[in-house]
N, CA, C and O atoms as a GROMACS GRO file, in nm:
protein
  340
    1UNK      N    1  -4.536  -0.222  -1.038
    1UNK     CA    2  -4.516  -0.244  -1.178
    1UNK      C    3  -4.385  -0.322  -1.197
    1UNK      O    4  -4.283  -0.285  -1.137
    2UNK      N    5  -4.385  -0.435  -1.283
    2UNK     CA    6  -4.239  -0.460  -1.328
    2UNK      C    7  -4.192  -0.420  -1.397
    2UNK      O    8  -4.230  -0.346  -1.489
    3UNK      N    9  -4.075  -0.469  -1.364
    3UNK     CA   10  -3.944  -0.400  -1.480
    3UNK      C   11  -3.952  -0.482  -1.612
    3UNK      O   12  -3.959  -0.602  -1.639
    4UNK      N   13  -3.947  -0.346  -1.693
    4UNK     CA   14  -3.970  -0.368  -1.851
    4UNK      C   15  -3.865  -0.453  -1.932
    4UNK      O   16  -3.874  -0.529  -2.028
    5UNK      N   17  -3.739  -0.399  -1.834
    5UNK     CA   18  -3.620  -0.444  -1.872
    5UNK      C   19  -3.492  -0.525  -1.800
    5UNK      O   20  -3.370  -0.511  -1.790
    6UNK      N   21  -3.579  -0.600  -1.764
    6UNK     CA   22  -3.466  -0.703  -1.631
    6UNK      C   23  -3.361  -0.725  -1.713
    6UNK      O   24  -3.271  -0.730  -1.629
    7UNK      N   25  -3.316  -0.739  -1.802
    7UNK     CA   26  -3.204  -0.776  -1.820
    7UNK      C   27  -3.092  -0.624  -1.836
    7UNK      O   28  -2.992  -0.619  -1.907
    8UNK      N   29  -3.141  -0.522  -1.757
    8UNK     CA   30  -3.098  -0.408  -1.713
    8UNK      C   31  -2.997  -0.468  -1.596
    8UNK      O   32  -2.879  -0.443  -1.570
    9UNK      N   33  -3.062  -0.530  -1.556
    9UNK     CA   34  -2.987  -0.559  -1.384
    9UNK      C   35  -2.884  -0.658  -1.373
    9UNK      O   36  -2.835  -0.692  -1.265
   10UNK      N   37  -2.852  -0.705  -1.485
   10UNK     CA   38  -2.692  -0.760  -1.545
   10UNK      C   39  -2.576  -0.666  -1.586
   10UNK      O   40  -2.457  -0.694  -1.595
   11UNK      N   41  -2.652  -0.522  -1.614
   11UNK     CA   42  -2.525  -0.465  -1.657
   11UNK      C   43  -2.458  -0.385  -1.547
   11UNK      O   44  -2.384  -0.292  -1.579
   12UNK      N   45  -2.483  -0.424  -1.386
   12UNK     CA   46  -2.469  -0.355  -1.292
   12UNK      C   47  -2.454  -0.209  -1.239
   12UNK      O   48  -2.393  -0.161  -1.143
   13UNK      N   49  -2.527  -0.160  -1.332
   13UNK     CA   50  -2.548   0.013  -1.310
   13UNK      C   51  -2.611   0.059  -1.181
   13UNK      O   52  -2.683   0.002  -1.100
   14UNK      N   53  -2.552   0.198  -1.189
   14UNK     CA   54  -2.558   0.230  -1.044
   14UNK      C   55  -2.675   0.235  -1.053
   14UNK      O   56  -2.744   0.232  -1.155
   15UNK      N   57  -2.736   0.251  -0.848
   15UNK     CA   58  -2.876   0.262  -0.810
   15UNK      C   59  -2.842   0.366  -0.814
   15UNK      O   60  -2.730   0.340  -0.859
   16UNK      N   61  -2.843   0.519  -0.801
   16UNK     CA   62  -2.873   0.620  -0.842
   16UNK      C   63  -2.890   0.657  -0.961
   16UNK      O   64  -2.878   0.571  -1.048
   17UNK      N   65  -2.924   0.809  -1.003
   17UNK     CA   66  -2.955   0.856  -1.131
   17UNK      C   67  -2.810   0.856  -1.174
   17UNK      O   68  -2.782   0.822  -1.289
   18UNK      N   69  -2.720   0.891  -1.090
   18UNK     CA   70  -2.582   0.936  -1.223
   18UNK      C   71  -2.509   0.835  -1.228
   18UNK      O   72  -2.522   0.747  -1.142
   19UNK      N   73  -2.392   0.822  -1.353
   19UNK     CA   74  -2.340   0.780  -1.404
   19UNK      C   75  -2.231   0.718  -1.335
   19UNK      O   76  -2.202   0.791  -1.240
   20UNK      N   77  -2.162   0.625  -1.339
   20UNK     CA   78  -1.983   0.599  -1.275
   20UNK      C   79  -1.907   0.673  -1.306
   20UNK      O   80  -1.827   0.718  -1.224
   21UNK      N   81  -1.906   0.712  -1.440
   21UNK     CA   82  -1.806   0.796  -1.470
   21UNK      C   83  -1.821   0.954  -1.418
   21UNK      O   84  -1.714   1.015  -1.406
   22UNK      N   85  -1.924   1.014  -1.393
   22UNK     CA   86  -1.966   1.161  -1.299
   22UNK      C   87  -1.945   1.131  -1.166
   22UNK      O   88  -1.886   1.211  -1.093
   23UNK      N   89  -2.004   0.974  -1.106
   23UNK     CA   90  -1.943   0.979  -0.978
   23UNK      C   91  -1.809   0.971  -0.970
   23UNK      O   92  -1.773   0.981  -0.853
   24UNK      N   93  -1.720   0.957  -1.046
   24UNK     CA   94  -1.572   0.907  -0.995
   24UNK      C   95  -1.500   1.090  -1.026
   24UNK      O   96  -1.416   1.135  -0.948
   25UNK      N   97  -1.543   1.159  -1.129
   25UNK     CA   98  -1.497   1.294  -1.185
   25UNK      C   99  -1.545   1.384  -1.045
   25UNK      O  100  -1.477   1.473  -0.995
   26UNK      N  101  -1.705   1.327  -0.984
   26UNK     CA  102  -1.723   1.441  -0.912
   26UNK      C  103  -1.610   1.426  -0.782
   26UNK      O  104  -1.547   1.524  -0.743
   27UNK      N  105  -1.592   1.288  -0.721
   27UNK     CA  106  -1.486   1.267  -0.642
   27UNK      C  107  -1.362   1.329  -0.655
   27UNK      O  108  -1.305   1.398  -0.571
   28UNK      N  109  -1.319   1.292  -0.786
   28UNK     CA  110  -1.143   1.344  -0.804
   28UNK      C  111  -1.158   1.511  -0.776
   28UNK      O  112  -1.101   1.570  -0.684
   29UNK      N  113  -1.245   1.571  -0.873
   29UNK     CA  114  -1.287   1.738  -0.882
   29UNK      C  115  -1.257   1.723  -0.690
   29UNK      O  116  -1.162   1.761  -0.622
   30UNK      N  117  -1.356   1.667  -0.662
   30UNK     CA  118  -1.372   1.748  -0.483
   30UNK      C  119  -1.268   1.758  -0.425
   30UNK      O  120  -1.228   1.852  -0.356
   31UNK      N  121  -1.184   1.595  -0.471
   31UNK     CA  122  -1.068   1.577  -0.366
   31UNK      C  123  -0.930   1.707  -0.413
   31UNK      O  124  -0.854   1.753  -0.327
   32UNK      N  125  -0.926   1.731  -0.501
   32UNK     CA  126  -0.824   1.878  -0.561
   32UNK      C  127  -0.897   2.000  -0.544
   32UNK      O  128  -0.868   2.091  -0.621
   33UNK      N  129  -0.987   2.019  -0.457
   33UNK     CA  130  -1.016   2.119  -0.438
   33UNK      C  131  -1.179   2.137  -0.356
   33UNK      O  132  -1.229   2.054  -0.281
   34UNK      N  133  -1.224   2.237  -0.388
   34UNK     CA  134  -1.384   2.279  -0.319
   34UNK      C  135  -1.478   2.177  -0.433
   34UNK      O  136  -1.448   2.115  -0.535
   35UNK      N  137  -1.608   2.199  -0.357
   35UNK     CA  138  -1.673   2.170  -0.402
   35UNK      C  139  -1.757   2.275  -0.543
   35UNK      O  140  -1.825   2.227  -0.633
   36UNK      N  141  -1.725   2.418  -0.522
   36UNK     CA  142  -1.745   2.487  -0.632
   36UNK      C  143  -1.641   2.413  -0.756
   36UNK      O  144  -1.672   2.336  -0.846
   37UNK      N  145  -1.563   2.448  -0.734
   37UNK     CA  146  -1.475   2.398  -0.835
   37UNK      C  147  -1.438   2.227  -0.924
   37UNK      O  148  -1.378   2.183  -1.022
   38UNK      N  149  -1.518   2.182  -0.814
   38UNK     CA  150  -1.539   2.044  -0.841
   38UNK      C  151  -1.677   2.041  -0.982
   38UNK      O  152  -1.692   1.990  -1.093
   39UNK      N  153  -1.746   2.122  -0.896
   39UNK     CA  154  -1.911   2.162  -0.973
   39UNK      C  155  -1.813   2.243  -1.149
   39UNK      O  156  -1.829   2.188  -1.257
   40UNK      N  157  -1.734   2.355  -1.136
   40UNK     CA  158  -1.693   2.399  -1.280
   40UNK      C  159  -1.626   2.324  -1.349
   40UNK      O  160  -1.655   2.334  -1.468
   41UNK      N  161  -1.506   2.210  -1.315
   41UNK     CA  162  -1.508   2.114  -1.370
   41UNK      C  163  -1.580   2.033  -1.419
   41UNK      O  164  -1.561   2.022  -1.540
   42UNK      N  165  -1.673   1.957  -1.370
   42UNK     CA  166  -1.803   1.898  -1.413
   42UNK      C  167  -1.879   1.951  -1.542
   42UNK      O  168  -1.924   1.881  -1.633
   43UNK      N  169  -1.883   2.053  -1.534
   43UNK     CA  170  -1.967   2.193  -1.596
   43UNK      C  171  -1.861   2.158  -1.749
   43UNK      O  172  -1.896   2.102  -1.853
   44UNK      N  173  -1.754   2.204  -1.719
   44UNK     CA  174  -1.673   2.197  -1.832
   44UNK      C  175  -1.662   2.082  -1.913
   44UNK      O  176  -1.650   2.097  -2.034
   45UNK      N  177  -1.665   1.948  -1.851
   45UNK     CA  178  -1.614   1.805  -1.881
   45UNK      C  179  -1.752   1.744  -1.975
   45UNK      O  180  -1.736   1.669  -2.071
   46UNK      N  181  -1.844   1.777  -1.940
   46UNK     CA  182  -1.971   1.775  -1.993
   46UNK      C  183  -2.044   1.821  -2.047
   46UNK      O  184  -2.157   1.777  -2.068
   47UNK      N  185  -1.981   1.966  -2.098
   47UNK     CA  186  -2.073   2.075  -2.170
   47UNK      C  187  -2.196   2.169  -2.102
   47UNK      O  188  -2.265   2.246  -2.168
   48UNK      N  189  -2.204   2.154  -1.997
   48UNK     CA  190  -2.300   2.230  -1.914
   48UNK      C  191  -2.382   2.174  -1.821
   48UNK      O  192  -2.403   2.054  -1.835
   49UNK      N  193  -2.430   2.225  -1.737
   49UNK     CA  194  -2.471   2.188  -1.623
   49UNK      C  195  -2.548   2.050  -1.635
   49UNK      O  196  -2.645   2.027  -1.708
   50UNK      N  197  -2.501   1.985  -1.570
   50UNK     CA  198  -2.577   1.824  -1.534
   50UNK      C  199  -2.570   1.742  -1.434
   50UNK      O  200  -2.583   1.619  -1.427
   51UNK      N  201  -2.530   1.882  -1.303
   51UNK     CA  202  -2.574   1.825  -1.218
   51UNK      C  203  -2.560   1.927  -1.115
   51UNK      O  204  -2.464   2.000  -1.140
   52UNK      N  205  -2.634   1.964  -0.988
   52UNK     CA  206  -2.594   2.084  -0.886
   52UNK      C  207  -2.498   2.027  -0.788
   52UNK      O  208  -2.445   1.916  -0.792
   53UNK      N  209  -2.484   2.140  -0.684
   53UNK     CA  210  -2.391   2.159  -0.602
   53UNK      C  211  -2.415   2.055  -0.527
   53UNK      O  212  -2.337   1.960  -0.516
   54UNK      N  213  -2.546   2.068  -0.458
   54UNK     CA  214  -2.592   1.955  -0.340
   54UNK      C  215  -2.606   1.816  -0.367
   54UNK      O  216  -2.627   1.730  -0.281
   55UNK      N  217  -2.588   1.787  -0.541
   55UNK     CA  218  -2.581   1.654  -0.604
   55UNK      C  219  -2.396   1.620  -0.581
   55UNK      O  220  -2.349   1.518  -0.531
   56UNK      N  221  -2.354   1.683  -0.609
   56UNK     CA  222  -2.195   1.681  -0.599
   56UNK      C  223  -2.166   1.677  -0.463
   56UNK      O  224  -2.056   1.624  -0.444
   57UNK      N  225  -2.216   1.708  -0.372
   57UNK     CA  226  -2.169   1.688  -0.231
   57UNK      C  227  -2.218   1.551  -0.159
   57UNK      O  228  -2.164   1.512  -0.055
   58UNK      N  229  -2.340   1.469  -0.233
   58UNK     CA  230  -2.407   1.386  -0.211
   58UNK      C  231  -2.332   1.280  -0.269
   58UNK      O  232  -2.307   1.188  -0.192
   59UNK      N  233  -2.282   1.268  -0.405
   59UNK     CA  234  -2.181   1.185  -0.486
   59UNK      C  235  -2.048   1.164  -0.411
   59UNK      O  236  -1.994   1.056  -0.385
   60UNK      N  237  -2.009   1.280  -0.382
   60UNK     CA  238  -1.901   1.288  -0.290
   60UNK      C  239  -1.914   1.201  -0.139
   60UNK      O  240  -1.862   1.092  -0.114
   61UNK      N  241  -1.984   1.271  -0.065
   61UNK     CA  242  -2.018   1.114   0.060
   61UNK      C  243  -2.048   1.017   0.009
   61UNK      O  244  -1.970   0.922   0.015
   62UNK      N  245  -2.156   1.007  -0.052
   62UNK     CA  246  -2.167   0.852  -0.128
   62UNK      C  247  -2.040   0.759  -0.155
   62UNK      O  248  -2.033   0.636  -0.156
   63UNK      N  249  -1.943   0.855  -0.177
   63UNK     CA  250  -1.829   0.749  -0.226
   63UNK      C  251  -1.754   0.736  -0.112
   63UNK      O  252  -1.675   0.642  -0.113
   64UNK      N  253  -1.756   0.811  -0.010
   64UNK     CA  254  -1.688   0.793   0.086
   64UNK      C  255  -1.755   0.691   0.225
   64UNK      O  256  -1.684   0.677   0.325
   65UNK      N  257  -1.831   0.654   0.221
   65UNK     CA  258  -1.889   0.571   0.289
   65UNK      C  259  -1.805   0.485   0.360
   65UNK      O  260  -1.828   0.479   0.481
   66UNK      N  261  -1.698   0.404   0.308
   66UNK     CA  262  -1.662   0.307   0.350
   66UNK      C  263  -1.461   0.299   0.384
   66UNK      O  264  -1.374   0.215   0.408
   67UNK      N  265  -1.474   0.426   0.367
   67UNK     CA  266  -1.326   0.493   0.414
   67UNK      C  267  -1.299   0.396   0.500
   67UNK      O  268  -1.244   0.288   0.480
   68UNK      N  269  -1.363   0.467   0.652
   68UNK     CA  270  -1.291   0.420   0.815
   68UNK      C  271  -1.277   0.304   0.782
   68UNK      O  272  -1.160   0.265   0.788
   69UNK      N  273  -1.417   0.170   0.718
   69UNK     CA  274  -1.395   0.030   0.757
   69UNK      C  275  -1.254   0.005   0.671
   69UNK      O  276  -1.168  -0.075   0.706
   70UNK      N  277  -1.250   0.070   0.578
   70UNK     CA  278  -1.072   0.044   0.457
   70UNK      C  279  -0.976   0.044   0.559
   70UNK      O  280  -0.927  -0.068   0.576
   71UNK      N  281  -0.927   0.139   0.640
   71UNK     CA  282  -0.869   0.196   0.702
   71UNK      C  283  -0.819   0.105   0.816
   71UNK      O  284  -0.700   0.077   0.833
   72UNK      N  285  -0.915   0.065   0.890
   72UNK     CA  286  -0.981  -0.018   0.981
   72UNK      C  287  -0.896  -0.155   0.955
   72UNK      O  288  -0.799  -0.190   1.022
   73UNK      N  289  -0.955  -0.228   0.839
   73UNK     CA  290  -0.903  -0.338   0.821
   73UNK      C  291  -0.797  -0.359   0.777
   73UNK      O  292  -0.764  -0.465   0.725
   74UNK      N  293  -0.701  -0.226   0.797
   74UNK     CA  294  -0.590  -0.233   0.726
   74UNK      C  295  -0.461  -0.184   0.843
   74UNK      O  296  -0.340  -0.172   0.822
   75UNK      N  297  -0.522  -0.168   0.943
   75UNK     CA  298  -0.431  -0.128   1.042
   75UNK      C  299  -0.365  -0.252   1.124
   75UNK      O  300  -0.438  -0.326   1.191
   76UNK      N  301  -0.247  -0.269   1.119
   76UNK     CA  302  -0.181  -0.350   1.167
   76UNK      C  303  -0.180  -0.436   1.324
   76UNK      O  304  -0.111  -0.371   1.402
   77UNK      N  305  -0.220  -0.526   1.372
   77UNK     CA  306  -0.263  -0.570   1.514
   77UNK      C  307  -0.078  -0.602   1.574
   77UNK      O  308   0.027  -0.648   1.528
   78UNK      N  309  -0.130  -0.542   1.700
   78UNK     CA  310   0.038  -0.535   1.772
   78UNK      C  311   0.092  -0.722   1.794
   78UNK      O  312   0.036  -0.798   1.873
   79UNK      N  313   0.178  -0.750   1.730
   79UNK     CA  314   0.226  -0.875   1.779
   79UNK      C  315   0.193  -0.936   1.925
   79UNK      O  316   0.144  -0.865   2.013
   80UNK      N  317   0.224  -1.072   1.946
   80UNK     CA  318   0.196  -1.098   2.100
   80UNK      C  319   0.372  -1.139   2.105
   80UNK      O  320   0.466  -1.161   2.029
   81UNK      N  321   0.340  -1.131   2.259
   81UNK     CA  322   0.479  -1.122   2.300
   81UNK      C  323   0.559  -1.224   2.267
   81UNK      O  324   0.520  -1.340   2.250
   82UNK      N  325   0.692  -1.178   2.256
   82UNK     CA  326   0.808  -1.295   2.187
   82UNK      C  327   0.806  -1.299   2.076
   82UNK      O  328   0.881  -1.379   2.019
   83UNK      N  329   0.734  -1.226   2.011
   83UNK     CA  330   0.715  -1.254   1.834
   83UNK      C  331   0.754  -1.131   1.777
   83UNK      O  332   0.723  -1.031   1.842
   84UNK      N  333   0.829  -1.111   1.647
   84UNK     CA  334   0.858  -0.995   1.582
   84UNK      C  335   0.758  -0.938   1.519
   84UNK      O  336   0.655  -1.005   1.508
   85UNK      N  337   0.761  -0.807   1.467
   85UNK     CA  338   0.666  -0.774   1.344
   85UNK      C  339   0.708  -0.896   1.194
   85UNK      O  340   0.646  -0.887   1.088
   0.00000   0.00000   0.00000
């Protein structure tokens, strides 16, 4: 079937069901703490449940995907000899 609404796919929304703004809250929540507590924040920020535990742990890797290569391309290569940093 096509899409009803191609001009959906200009406003660059995520391929999942949730939101940017739940993925970035469920991240910060995780990174200050558990993932329960990530989940009662959520809970609170939104008025009630809108999303589970195993969705929040899934949001959470999801965003972390691409850590190491950050990391990676950011680590400094040792000079060659005769040359300073």
């Amino acid at each position: 079937m096509t899409n009803l609404y191609p001009a959906d796919a200009m406003l660059g929304l995520p391929r999942g069901r949730h939101s940017l703004g739940l993925r970035r809250l469920a991240v910060l929540e995780a990174a200050r703490g558990s993932y329960d507590t990530a989940l009662e924040a959520i809970d609170r920020s939104c008025g009630g449940r809108v999303v589970g535990k195993r969705q929040v742990e899934d949001l959470v890797r999801a965003a972390a995907v691409d850590v190491a290569a950050f990391y990676a391309a950011r680590t400094p290569t040792r000079p060659r000899p005769g040359r300073c940093w």
